[in-house]
N, C-alpha and C positions, 0 to 999 in steps of 0.2 A: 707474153709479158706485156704489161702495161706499166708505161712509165708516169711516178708521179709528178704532177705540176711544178713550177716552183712556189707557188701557193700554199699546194699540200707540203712540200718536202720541207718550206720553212717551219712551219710546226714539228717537225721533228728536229732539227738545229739549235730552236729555240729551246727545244727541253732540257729540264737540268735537273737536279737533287729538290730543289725550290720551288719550280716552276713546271710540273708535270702538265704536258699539255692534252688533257684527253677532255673531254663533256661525259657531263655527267646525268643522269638522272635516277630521281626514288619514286618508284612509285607502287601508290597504297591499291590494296585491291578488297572489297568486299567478300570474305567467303559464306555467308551466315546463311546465303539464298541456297547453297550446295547440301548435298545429304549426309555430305561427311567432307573433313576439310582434304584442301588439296595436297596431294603427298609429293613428295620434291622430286620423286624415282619418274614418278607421272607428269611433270613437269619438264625432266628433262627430256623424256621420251615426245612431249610434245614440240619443247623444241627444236630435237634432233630431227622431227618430218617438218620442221620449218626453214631448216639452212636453206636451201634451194631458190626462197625466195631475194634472199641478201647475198651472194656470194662471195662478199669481202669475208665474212665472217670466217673462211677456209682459204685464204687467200694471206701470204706473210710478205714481209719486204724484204727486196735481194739486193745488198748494196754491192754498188760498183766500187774495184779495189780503188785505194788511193781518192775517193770520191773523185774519181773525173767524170762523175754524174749524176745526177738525180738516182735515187733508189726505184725499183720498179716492184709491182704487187706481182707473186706468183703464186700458182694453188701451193698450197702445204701437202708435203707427200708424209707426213708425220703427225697430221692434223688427228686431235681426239678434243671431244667436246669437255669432257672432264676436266683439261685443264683449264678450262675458262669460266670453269662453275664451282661456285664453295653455296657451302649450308652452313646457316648459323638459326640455333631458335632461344629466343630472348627469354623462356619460360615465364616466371613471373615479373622479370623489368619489362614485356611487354607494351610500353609506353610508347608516346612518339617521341617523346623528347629521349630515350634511350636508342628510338634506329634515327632520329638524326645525330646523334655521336656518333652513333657505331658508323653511319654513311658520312660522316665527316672523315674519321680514320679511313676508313676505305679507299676513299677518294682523295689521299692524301699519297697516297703511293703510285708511281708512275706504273701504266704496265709495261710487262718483258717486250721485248725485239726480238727474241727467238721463236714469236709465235704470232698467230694475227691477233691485233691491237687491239680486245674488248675482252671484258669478262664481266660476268653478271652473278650475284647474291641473292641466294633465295631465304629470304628472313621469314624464317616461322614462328607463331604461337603470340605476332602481332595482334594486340586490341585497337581497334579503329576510335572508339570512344574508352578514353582513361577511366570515365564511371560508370559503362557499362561491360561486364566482364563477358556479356552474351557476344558483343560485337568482334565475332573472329575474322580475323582478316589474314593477311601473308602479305610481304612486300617484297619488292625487284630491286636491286641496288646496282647501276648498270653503269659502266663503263668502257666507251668510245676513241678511240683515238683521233681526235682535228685532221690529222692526215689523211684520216678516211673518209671523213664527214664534217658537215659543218652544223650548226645548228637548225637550219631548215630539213637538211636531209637527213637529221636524226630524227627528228618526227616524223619524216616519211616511213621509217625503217620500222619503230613502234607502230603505228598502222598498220606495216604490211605483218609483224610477226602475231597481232593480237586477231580479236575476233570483233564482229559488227550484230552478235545474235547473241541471244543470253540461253539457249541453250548448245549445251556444251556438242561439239562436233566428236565426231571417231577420231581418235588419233588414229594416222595411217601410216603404213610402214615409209622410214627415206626413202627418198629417190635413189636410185642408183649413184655414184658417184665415182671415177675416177679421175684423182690429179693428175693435170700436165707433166709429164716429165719436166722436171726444174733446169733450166739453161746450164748449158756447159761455163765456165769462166771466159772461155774463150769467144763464145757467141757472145756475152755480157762486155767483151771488150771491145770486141768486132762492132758492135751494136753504139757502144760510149765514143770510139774514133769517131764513128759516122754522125752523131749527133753533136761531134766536134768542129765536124766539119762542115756541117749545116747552120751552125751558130753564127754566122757573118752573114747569113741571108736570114737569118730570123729577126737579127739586130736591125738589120738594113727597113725590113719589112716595119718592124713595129716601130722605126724611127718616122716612117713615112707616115705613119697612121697617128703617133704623137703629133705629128705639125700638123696635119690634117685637123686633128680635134684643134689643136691651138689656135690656128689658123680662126676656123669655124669660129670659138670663145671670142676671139678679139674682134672678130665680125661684127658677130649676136650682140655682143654685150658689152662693148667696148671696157674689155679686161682691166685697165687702168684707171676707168671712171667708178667701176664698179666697187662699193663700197662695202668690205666684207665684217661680221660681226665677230671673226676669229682671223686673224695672222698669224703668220707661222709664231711659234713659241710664246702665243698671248694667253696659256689659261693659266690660272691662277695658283699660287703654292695652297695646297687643300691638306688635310691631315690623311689623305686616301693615298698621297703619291710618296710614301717611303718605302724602304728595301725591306723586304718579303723574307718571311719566311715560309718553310714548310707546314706549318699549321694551317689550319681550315676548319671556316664555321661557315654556317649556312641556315641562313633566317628566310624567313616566306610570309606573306602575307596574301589572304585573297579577298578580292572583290569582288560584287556582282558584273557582268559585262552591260549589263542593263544600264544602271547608272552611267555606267562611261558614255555610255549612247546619248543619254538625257543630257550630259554637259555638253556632247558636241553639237545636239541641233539646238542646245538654249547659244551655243557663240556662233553658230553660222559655218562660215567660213574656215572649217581648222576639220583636220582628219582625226580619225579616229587614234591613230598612233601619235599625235599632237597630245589628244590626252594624257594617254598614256606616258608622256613624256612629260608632261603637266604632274603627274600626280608624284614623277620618281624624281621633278625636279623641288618639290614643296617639300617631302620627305628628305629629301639632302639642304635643303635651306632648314629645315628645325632642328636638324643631326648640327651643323655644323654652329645655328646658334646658342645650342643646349652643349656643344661643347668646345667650346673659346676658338668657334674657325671666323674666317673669316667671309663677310659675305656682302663686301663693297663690290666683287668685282665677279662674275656670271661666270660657273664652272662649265666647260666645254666637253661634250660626249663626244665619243666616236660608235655611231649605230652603222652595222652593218648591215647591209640591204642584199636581198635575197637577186639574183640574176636569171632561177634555175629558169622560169616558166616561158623568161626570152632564149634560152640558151640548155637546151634537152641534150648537152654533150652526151652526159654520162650520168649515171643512178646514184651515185655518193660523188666525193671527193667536197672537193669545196668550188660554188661557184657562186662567189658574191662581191659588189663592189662596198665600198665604205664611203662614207660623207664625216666631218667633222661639222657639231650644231651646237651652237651656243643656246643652253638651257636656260640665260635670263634671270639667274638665280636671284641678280641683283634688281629684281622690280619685283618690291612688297605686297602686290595683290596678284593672288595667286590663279584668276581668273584671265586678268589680262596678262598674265606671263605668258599663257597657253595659245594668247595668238599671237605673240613677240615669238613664242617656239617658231610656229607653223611660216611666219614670214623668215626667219631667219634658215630655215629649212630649204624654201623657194628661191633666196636669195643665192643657195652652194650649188641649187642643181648642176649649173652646168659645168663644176668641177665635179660632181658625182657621176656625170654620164661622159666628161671626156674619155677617160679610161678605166677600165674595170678593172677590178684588184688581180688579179689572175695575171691580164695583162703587163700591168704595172710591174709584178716583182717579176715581170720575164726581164726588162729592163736593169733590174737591180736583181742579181741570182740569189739564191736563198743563203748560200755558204756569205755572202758578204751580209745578208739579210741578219745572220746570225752573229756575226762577228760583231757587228753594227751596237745589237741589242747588248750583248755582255760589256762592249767599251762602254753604255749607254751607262749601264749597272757600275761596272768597275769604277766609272767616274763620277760616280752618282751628278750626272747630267741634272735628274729630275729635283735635286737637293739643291746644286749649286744656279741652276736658271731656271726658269719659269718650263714646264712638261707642254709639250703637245696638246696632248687633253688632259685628263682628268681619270675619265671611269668611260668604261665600253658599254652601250646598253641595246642589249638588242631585244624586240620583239617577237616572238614566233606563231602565227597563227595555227591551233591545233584544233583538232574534229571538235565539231558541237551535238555528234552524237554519242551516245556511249559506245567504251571499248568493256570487251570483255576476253578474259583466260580461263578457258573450261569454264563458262557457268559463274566465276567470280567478277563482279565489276569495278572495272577500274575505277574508283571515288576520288581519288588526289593525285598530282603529279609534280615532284619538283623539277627544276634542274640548274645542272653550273654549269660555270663555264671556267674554262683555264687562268688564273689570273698571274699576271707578267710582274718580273722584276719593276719597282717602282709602279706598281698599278694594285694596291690594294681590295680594290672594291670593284665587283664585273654584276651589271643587274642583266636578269634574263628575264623578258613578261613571257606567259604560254597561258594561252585562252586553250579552257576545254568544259564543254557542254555548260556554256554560259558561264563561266566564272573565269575570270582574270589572275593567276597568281604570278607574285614578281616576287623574283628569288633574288637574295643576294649572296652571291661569292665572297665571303672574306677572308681576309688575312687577321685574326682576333689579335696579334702582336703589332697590326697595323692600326687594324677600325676597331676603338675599343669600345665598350659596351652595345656591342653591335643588335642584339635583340631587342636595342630599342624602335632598329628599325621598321619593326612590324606595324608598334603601335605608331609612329609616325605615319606609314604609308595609311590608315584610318584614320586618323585626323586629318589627315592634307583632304583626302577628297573630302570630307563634311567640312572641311573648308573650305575647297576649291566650287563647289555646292550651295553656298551660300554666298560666296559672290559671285557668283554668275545671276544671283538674282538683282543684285546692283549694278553691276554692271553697264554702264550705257551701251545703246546698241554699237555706237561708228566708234568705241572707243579702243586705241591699237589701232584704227584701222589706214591711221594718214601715214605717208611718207614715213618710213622709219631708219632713213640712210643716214642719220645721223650718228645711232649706232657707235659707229667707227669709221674714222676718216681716213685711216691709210687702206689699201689695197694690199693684195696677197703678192701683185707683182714687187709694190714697193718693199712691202718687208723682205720677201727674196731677197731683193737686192742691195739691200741695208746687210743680211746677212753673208753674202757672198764674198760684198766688200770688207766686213770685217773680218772674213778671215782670210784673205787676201793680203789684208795688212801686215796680221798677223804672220802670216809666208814670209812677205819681203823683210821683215823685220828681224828673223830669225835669220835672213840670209844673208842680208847687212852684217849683224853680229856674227 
């Protein structure tokens, strides 16, 4: 048995009718270079001699009665790949705008709990070009569960099941396989006491290692001088942050990787995911002036940062910390936003490396993680005060060389990501073989006319392009703690006290 984190296990709390939390991804595959297109039976049979490499894939979750614990992954003694595989072929709706519907509904639907958490759609009789009828292709329509994986490690996983040659390999028969016998209930309880009982030397530990980082911050960087561009509950009411539904649309746009490179050595100083957060924050500044938002005050992301490459625990699950970054929205030239990003970035590190998210919610368990989120919803929090952030955006570096399945090349790839009660809008970038695409998740009941965002994301860089050619060299580059003058400690502390007040007051009465 392996038990899940409370990291992974909050992605399963969190899920609801609304809020299915799995990743997603579609992706287009060239077949036109094959002697005959690929057949689904041969598809599966390839990748039934590929399970071996992913073993989540045959692995389900055993919960403990009563939740007095984390749920644990065990092989499935019941396991058939059949159930995690459908065939659909689009005949002559062929389009792409007909498998992004149909991968919109798809991914609209949580998967079961009675089996391991992925299933994948094999969409035949795809045309790659809408006016050219030659261009045969096939697409993957693939669904993950957050519990199992996070965004980084789902690119690992596409890598490991695809191919790196364009001629097509033998399929080879599976590997042998027999499941674990499944735990008795009694070992499962036997096992939940004991990690009951460990939990006052878990708290003890990571309470040591919170003051430790603390400690350390207030050292480094004298925490109370330190001037930050987000405090707690400063991002702004956006049209992204109301109550969800189950609908999902999902718009993409892509760009050369080439260009992004050109903006980051004409400004210097600013990374390459600077850009990149440059260009998804100029696309959200013309979304929001083209529809009556507002854009006095700088929408605030939450990018989650990958940990795997410090930290080789284990092949999936989730291991990454998060930062909150204020995007700038509110400064008109969209050149120098991108190095107000990249300082404002510099400015969090050392709440991004005091503790790592994994960490953190051992602190705070996932059952209270979840409770948290629904009073968050129930009281619409995000309606009546100012939300946390905004929108979640994360980047995912993926191969720059081509993938292939039997012989066909992978040519496009989208992907989602789960989007939360009061969080409308989740952008995902994924770089592969020199092209940047950035997806967005939305809620179309939330973000409305959301396929404007494509054309946005193409004008913001030939904007962001054209001033960097004005641009003065030193300019962004002096002191910018002006920013904001309260601290992260002070607003804590403003917030504590209010509701503290609020206690006595209630107790008074």
């Amino acid at each position: 048995m392996r038990q899940l984190s409370e990291l992974d296990a909050s992605f399963l709390y969190l899920e609801s009718e609304t809020t299915p939390m799995h990743i997603g991804g579609i992706y287009l595959f060239d077949a036109s270079e094959r002697e005959k297109p690929l057949a689904f039976s041969t598809f599966v049979a390839y990748l039934r001699s590929r399970l071996h490499v992913v073993p989540v894939f045959r692995q389900r979750l055993k919960e403990i009665p009563l939740r007095l614990g984390r749920p644990y992954w065990i092989d499935d003694p019941n396991f058939s790949i059949e159930r995690h595989l459908a065939y659909v072929n689009l005949g002559e709706h062929g389009r792409r705008s007909s498998l992004m519907s149909l991968a919109s509904r798809i991914l609209e639907e949580p998967l079961k709990r009675d089996r391991p958490l992925w299933h994948i759609t094999f969409v035949d009789g795809f045309k790659l070009d809408d006016n050219n009828p030659q261009s045969d292709g096939f697409a993957l329509i693939v669904k993950l569960h957050h519990a199992a994986i996070d965004a980084f490690s789902g690119e690992e996983i596409i890598g490991k099941l695809l191919e790196y040659t364009p001629e097509p390999r033998a399929i080879s028969a599976p590997r042998p396989w027999q499941p674990r016998p499944e735990p008795s209930e009694e070992r499962v309880m036997i096992q939940a006491g004991a990690n009951i009982l460990r939990t006052p030397l878990q708290m003890t530990a990571l309470a040591v290692n919170a003051a430790e980082a603390t400690a350390r911050g207030l050292i480094q960087r004298q925490l109370r001088k330190l001037p930050l561009p987000l405090p707690l509950f400063s991002a702004p009411h956006s049209p992204f942050n109301r109550q969800i539904t189950a609908n999902r649309q999902i718009v993409a746009a892509c760009v050369d990787l080439s260009r992004l490179k050109d903006i980051k050595a004409t400004l210097g100083d600013v990374t390459l995911n600077d850009v990149v957060l440059g260009v998804c924050a100029e696309a959200l500044r013309r979304y929001l002036n083209d529809h009556s938002g507002c854009t006095e005050k700088s929408l605030v992301a939450m990018t989650p940062i990958s940990v795997r490459s410090s930290s080789l625990r284990r092949a999936t699950g989730n291991q990454m910390s998060a930062m909150l970054l204020d995007l700038a929205t509110n400064e008109p030239d969209p050149a120098l936003r991108i190095r107000r990003i990249h300082w404002n970035a510099v400015a969090s590190e050392p709440y991004r490396e005091a503790i790592a998210a994994d960490r953190l919610t051992e602190l705070l368990p996932s059952t209270m993680l979840a409770l948290s989120a629904r009073l968050y919803t129930e009281l619409q929090i995000a309606q009546r005060y100012q939300p946390v952030f905004n929108l979640p955006i994360t980047n995912v570096p993926g191969p720059q060389v081509p993938l292939y399945l039997q012989g066909a090349r992978l040519v496009q790839q989208y992907n989602t990501a789960p989007l939360f009660d009061s969080m409308g809008l989740v952008i995902v970038a994924v770089s592969y073989e020199g092209k940047l695409t950035l997806n967005f998740s939305t809620c179309p009941d939330v973000v409305a006319d959301a396929d404007a965002l494509a054309g946005y994301v193409l004008d913001s860089l030939h904007a962001i392009e054209a001033a960097t050619l004005t641009l003065e060299p030193d300019a962004g580059l002096d002191d910018q703690a002006a920013t904001s003058g309260q601290t992260l400690a002070d607003e804590a502390m403003a917030v504590l006290e209010g509701v503290l007040k609020k206690v006595l007051r209630r107790l008074r009465a």
